[in-house]
Structure formats: C-alpha cells, structure tokens
N, C-alpha and C positions, 0 to 999 in steps of 0.2 A: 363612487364619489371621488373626484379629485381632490387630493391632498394639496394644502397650500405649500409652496416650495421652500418656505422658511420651515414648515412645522416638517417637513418631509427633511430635509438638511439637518437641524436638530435631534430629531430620532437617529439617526443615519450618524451621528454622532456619538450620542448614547450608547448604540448599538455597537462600536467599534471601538468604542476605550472598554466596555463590558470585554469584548472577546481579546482583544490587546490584552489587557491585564489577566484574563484564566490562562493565557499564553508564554507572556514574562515570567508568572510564577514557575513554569516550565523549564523555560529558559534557562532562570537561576538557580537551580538543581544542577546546569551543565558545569564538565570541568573545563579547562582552560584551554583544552586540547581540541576541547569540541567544538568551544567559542572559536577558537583559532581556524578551525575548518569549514565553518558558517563563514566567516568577516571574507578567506581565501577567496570561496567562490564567489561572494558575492563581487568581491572584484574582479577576478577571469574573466565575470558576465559583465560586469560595467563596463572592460575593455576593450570586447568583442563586439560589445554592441553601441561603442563609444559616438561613431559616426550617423550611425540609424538615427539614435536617439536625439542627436545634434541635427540633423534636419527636421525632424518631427519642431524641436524646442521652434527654430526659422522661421516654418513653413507655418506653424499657429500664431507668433506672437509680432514673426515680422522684426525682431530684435536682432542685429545683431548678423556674424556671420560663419557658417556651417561647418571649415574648415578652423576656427575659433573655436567653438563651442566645441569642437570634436575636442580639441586640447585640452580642453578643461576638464572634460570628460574622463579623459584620461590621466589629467594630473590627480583628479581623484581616486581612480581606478592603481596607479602605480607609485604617482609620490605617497601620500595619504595613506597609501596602504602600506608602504615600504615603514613611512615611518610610528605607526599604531601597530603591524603584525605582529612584534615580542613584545609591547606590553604588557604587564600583568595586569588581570584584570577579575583575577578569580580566588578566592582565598586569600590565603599570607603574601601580600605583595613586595612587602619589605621588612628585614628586621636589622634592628640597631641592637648589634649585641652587648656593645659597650656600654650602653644606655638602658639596654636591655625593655625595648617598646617594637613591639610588632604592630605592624599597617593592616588591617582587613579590608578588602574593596567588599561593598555591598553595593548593588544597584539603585538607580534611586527610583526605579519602576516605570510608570509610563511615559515617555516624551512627549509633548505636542507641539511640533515642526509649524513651523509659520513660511511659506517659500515665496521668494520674489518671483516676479515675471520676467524680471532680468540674465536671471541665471538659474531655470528651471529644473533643469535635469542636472545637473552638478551637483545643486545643491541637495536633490534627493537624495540622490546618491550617497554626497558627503555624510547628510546627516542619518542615514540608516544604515551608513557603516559604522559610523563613532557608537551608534546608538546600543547596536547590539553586539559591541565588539565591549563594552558597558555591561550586557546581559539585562537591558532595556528593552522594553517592546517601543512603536513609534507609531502615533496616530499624527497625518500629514493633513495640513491643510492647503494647499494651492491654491496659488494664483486664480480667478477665474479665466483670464485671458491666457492661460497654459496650463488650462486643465488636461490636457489629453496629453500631452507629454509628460506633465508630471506624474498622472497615473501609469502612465504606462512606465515610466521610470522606476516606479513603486512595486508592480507588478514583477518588474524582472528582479528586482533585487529579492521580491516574496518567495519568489520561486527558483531559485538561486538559493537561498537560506534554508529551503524545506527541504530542498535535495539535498543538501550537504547534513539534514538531521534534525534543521531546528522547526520547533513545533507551529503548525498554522496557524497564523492569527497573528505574529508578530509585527507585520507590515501593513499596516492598513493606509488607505489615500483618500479622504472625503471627491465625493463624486457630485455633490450639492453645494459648494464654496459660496462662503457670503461673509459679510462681517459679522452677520449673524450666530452664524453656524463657529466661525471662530471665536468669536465671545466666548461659545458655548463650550469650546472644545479647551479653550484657556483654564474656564472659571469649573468646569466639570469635578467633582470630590475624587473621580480614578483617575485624573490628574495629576502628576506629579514635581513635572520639571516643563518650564517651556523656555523654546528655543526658536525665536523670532529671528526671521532675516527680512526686513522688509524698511518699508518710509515710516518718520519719526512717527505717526501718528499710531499706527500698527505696535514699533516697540514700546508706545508710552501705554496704548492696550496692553499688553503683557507684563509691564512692570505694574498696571493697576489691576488685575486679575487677583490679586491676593495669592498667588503662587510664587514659589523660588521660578525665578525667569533669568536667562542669558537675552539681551535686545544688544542689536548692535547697532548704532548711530549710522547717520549718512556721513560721505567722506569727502570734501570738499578741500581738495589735498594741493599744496603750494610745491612748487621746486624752488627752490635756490639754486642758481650758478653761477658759482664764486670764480673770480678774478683769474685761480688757480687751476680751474676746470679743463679739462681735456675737451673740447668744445664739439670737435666733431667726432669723438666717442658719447657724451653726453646729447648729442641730437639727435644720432643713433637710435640709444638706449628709450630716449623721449618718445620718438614717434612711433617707433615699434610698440611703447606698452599703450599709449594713449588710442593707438590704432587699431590696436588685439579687442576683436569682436568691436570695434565700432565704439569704445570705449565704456560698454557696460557693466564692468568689473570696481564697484565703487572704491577702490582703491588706486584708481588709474588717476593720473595728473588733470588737474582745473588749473591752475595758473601759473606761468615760471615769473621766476623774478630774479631776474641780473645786474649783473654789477655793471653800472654806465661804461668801464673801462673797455668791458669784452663786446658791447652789444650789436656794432655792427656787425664784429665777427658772427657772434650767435644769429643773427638776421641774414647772413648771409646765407650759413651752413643749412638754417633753418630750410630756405626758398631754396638752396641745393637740394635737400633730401624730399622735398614732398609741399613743403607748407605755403598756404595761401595767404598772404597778410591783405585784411581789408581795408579799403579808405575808408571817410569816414561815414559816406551817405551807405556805403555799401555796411557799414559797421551796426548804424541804425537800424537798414533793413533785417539783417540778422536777429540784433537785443528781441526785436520787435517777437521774433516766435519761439525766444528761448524759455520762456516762462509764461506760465497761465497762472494769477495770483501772484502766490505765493511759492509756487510751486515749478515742479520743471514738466513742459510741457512732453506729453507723452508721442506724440506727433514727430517730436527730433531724436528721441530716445533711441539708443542703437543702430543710427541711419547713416549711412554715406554720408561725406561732405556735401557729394553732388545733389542726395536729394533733400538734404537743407537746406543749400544755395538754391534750389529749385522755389523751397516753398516759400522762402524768403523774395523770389523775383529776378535772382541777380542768378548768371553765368560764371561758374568757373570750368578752367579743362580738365580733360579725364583721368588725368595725370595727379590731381594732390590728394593729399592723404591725410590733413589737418588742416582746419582752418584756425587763422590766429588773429587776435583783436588788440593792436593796444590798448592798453586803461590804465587810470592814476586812481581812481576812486574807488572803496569797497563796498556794498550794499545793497539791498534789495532793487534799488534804482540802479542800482548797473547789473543788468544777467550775467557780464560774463563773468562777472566778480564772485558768482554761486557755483554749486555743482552743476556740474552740464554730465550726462552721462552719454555722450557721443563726441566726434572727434572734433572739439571745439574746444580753444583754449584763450584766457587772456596772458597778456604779454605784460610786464611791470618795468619798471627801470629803477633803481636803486644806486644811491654813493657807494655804498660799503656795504660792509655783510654787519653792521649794528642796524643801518637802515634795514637792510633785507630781512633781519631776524624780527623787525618790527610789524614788518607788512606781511612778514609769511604767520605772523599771529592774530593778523586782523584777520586773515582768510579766514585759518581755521577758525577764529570768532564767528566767521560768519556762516557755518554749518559745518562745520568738521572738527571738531572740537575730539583730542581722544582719537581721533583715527589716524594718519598718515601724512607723515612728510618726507618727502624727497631732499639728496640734497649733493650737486655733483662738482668737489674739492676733491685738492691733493695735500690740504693743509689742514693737518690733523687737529691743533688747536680751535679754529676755526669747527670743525666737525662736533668735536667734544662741545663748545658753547652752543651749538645748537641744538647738540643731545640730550644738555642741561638744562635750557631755558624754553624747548617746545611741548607746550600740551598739546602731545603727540604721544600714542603709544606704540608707534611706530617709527624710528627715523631710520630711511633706508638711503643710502650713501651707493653715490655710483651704479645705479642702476634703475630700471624700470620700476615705476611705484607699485604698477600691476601686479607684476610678477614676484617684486620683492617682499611686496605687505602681506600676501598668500605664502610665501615661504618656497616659491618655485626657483627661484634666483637667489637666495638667502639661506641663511642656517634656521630661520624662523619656521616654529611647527608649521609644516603645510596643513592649510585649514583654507574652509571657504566661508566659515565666519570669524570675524575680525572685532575682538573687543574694545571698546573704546575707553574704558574704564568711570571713575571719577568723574574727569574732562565732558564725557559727552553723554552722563547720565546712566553707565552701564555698572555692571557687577563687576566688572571683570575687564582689565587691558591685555590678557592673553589672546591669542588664535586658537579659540576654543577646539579640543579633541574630545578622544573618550575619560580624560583627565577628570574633565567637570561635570560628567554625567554618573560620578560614582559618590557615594557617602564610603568617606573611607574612617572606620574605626580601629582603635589603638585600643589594644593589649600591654598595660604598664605596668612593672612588678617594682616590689619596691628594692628601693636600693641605698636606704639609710634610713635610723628610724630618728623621729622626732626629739628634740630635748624635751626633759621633764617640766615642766612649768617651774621659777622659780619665785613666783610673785607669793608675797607674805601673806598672809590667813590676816584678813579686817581685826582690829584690838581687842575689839568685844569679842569676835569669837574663839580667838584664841586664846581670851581668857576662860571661856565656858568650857574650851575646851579641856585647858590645864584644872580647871574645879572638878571637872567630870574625870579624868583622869585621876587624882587625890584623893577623891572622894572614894571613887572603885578599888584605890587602893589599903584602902579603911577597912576595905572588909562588908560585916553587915552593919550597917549605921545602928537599927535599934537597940541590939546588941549589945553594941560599943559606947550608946548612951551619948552620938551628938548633938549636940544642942547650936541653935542658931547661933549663937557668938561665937560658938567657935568653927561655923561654916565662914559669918563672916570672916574671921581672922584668917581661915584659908585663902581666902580668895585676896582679903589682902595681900596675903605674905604672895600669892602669887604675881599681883601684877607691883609689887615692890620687886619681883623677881624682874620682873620683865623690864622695870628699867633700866638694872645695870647695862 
C-alpha cells in the first residue's frame, strides 16, 4: 500500500526527534573537550567541502552564485568557528567570586532548524554547529526547493561529528518537507527549542507552536549617505555587499537614501562602478515582476540583473551589476520600496539627515522592522542620532550591510541568523550563536543574612501574650487559689503597662 506523503513526512518526523533525543542525552554526558573536537571537525569538513556544497545549493534552487555561496560556506566553517571554538559550554562556565554565583550551561535538548531556500547549506551548517557546540541534538527541516543540498549538508556535518566521537543520531534532515511535516516537527512534545530562518509566515508558525522559538524577521534595510560620506568608498562597499550572491543574504541593502547635496556625485560613482538607473517606462516594466501579492516574487529572487531585465522585456549590457530605481514614495504600491532580494535597489533623495532618519524609518516600517541599517558618515554625532532613534538592531556604519549584519566585516557575533528583537516580533536582537541554545543555571550562596523582622506583635496579642507569661509565672494556679478578679486585674495591670 502506498503511504500518503503527509502521513509518510510526519512519522519520518516522529521517528527523528525519537532517535535525536536517545542521542542528545549522550551527548550531554560529554566534557568540553569532546564537544570542542566534534564542533573542530565538523568545520574542517564544512571547509573542504565548502565549494561542492555551494554548487549543489545553485544548481537545485537556481539562487544565487557558486563562488558566493562558496564564501558563505566558509564564513561559517572559519569565522563562526573561530569565534564559538573556546566557549564554554560544559559545566561551570563562569564564576563570580566576588559575588560568589556560578554559571551552569545545560542543554536545552532538541533543536528544530527551519532553513531557507536562500541560504541552504550555510545555514545547515551554521545551525548544527551552534547546536551541538550547545550539546544539542538538531532535527532540520528544509526548504523543499533545496532539499538535496540541504541533506546532503546535514549528512556531512553527521558524519564529521561521529567520527570525531559523537553519538549517531544527533543530526538528523527531514527528507519529506512540507508545511505539514514542519508544524509537526515545531509543535512535537521531544521538541524543545526552535530555530526558524525563513518568510514572516514561517517565523509567526514558530512563534505560535507553543515552544520557546528564536524567528528572525525579514530585512528590508535602508542606507543613509550622509553629506560627510566618502562617496566613492561608500559605492564600493554598496555594490559589492548588495551584489554578493545576487543579493540573497537578507541583510543586504533595499534602498539608499542621500543627502540632495552629494547626489549627483553619488549617481555618478554609482553608473561608474556598475549600476543601471532606469527611466521611467523602463522603471514600470521592472515594479511590474518584483512582487506577486504581497509578497517577493520568487522568479527575481537571487538572479542577475540581466535576467531580471530580461523578464521584465527591457535590455541592459553585460557590464552592470545593480539596477537602480528612483522613488519618493514607501509601500506595498511601490515594489521597489520592499525587500527585493536580488540586485535591485531604490534610490531616495533627502534635505538633511533629520529627513533621511525619517524615510530610513518608514522603510524599515515597511518590513524590516529590528533587522539592519546601514549608514556611510564621517560625522560621528550624526552616526550616534541614528544609533539612537533606528528600530534597528543592527546599525552598521561604513560598510557593507551584508557582510556587516553577519559579523564578517564587523565586531558583531558572526551568525547566519540575525535577531530582530521587540521591533520585528522576535525574542531576541542578538546574532544568535551557541549563547541561546543553552539554559544556563546559577549556583548562589549566600552572602548576608536577613534582618530580624522588627514589626510589633498586634495589641491583642501581645497582651495574651504578656497574661500568659504572668500567669506561667504564678506557678500552679489551683494551688495558689486564683481567682477571676484577680486574672482580670492581671491583664489590666498589663496593658496599663503597655501604655506607658
């Protein structure tokens, strides 16, 4: 009998957070040394096989470009790694002696990976390195449209971890991908943390699973360049990140916005370095295939200029490397005013940088809310007002958005998922690592004790209590022969006491 493909994906589910979790527990018996020599190989192997894997991700999804994705590949395999290899993540990770409070990392147990089609093999990679450098097992869900790269990405990292010691079962990769099948692997009871990279609808799945979830927003990210700007360093920096893989990397530039002072220059340098500016029918033709709905249509997603301009009708030569639209307007009725994730950008014009801090807010109003702004000055006041007033958890100054919001060009944790925080619905404004994949508990001794309570005993009872005291000191009542008048006159004389 054939199996229906949902109910086949769903066991197939079942079945892999079942053997994930007998495997974690394993894991978490390891010491730090051990962890330390699993997380090593599994990057050796991510970097040796950085380029394969990067054709594989191309060659199925069509995103994007091979000598790109090789980078990426490897920012995981060597930044990422460079910067998670010493920390602690096993036992006593910290102690405050002063304070006298010890850190314990505990695992939070099983992960379930949610991976875009944009950035497939990175991000497996990314996230089963964080995971079990955590002492996390990690059940993946995948793209359907980069299922075979994403397994096979999964695969090497599996086996890469086994060899270095760690027990089978930790790496698992659904081979039945559905929305289905990821409901199932969110909302699962051996579930324990999930870790969604993917479009709003996906992270809002994951924040409604009833699980602790990390969801990272889309990034629909504005540039400023200010008056002050180094203009043909800053066009540079621009076309190279918005460029890098076709511009699939959701923290890459959507719209600049310049000061009217500098613009011709910027327009100049611009069409120096690469960039295509459209007139207006040619501007039309473009809007026309940047969005389907609401949404960005998948058709333009990670493609050459050329074969945008192709599907839009209109000719450019072989030669540019962005195309660029002017626009005054922000919103769903204008495309270029959204996230585009390929090498398509709008162009803004602004008086001053109070204007530009205005319209680089309305962008991110309009789907980037929490993720990334750019911003290329040499006037550091100016810099600081924009690092105060943007709902952004990202402002990356003087360089590529791409590369600056991942932490490749910056001091920022290199990560391949990017928190939005508050701003765009997330847990969390950090570049998630192995940081947020642990329950870290404290060990706190004490180090002063309490005062005594000094609040007075209610009138009544501490007059019962001074009768009862008096009385006890009588001796044996029968005895002693007292009689009611003279209990009352006790307790008289007592709270006659009590009012001096």
């Amino acid at each position: 009998m054939k199996l229906d493909g949902d109910l086949l994906g769903i066991q197939e589910v079942r079945n892999m957070l079942h053997e994930a979790k007998q495997a974690q527990k394993l894991l978490e018996q390891m010491t730090q040394s051990e962890v330390d020599e699993i997380v090593t190989q599994m990057a050796r192997s991510a970097e040796a096989e950085a380029e394969r894997l990067a054709a594989l991700a191309v060659d199925e999804t069509g995103f994007g470009l091979t000598a790109d994705k090789k980078a990426k590949n490897l920012f995981v395999a060597k930044d990422v790694y460079d910067a998670i290899k010493d920390m602690k993540t096993v036992g006593i990770i910290h102690k405050d002696e002063h304070k006298q409070v010890w850190e314990i990392a505990q695992p939070m147990g099983v992960v379930a990976a949610i991976i875009p089609s944009t950035n497939p093999t990175s991000t497996v990679l990314f996230k089963c390195m964080i995971a079990l450098k955590a002492r996390n097992a990690i059940v993946i869900s995948p793209h359907p449209s980069a299922l075979r790269c994403s397994v096979e990405s999964a695969n090497l990292m599996h086996d890469a971890a086994v060899k270095a010691g760690a027990p089978p079962g930790l790496i698992q990769c659904l081979t039945h991908p559905s929305i289905e099948t990821s409901n199932e692997l969110m909302k699962h009871k051996l579930t324990d943390i999930i870790l969604a990279t993917g479009g709003t609808a996906m992270v809002k799945a994951a924040y409604s699973s009833g699980k602790p979830a990390y969801g990272v927003g889309p990034g629909n990210v504005p540039v400023y360049i200010h008056q002050s700007a180094n203009v043909r360093q800053a066009v540079s920096r621009i076309i190279q990140s918005k460029t890098f893989d076709y511009g699939t990397i959701c923290a890459s530039e959507q719209a600049l916005v310049v000061d009217d002072a500098i613009k011709s220059q910027l327009v100049e340098e611009l069409k120096r370095q690469g960039a295509y500016f459209l007139n207006e029918q040619e501007k039309q033709k473009i809007a026309s295939i940047l969005t389907v709905g609401k949404g960005m249509n998948p058709k333009v997603v990670g493609k050459s200029p050329q074969v945008i301009a192709a599907l839009a009708g209109i000719s450019i030569p072989e030669n540019i490397r962005v195309i660029i639209a002017e626009e005054i307007s922000v919103g769903l009725a204008h495309p270029f005013s959204v996230e585009k994730l390929c090498p398509v950008l709008a162009l803004y014009t602004v008086t001053d940088w109070q204007e530009g801090c205005k319209r680089c807010i309305e962008l991110l109003e309009q789907g980037g809310l929490g993720h990334t702004l750019g911003i290329h000055c040499e006037d550091l006041p100016i810099i600081e007002a924009f690092g105060l007033e943007k709902p952004a958890s990202r402002i990356v100054v003087n360089t590529g958005t791409t590369f600056g919001g991942i932490g490749a060009t910056t001091a920022i944790m290199p990560s391949m998922t990017l928190g939005c925080g508050s701003f765009g619905g997330n847990i969390t404004s950090d570049n998630i690592g192995p940081q947020h994949l642990l329950n870290t508990k404290r060990v706190a001794f004490g180090i002063r004790e309490m005062p005594q309570s000094t609040i007075p005993l209610p009138v009544q009872q501490q007059a019962e209590q001074r009768v009862a005291e008096t009385i006890s000191s009588s001796g044996n009542f029968d005895k002693l022969g007292i009689t009611r008048e003279e209990v009352t006159r006790i307790v008289q004389r007592v709270f006659a006491e009590m009012q001096k």
